[in-house]
C-alpha positions as CSV (number, residue, x, y, z in Angstrom):
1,X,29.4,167.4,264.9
2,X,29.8,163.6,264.8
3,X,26.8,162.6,265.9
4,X,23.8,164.5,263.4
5,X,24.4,164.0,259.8
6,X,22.4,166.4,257.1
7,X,22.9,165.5,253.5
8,X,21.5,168.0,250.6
9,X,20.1,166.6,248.2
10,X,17.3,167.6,244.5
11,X,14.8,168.0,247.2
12,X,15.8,168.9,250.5
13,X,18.2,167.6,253.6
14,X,18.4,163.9,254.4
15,X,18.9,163.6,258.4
16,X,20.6,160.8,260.5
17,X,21.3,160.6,263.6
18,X,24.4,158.0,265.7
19,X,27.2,158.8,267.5
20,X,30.7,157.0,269.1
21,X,28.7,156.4,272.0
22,X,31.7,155.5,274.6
23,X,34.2,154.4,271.8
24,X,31.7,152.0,270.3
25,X,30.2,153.3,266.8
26,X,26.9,153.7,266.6
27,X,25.7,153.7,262.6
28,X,23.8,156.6,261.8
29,X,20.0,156.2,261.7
30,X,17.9,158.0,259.3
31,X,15.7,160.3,261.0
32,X,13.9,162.4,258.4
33,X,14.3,163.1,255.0
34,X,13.7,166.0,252.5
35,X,13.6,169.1,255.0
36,X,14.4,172.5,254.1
37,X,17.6,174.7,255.4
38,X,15.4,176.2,258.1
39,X,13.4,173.5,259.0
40,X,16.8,171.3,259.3
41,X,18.5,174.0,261.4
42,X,15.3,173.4,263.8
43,X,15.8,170.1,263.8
44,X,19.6,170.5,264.5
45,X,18.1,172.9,267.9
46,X,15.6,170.1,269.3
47,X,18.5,167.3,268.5
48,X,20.7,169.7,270.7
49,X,18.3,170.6,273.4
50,X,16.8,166.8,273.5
51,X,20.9,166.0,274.6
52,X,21.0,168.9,276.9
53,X,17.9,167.7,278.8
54,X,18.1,163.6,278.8
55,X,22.4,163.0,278.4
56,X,24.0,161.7,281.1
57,X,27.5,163.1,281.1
58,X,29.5,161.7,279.4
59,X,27.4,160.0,277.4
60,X,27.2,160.6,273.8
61,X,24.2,161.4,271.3
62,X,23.8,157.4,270.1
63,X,24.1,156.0,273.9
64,X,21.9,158.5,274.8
65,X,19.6,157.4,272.2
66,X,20.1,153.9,272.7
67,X,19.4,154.2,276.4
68,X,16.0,156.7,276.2
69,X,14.9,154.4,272.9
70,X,15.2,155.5,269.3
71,X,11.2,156.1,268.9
72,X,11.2,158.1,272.2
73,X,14.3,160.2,270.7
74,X,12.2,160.4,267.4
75,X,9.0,161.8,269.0
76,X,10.5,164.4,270.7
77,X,12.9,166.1,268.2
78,X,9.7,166.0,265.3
């Protein structure tokens, strides 16, 4: 996927979060850092069910983000 980024490193996953949004990049945004495989497959689940529930077709993850605000995005997938 395009849009979540999860990079291992010594001491967990790293998360960001962007997306095209429309055909305009949106730089990935650090979201959390230093999770562990299950808690950043959670994370992947609310990222996924937070698009389900607020994305308005077909608007990508970043525009979505941009749209609902990056805090609001970030309080409801932690």
């Amino acid at each position: 996927m395009k849009d979540i980024g999860f990079f291992g490193t010594d001491t967990g996953f790293n998360v960001v979060v962007g997306g095209k949004g429309g055909g305009t990049p949106k730089p990935g945004r650090e979201l959390t850092n230093d999770l562990t495989s299950d808690q950043a497959i959670d994370l992947a689940r609310k990222i996924i069910d937070f698009y389900r529930e607020n994305a308005i077709a077909p608007e990508r993850l970043g525009a979505t983000m941009e749209r609902v605000g990056f805090d609001t995005f970030k309080k409801a997938v932690r």
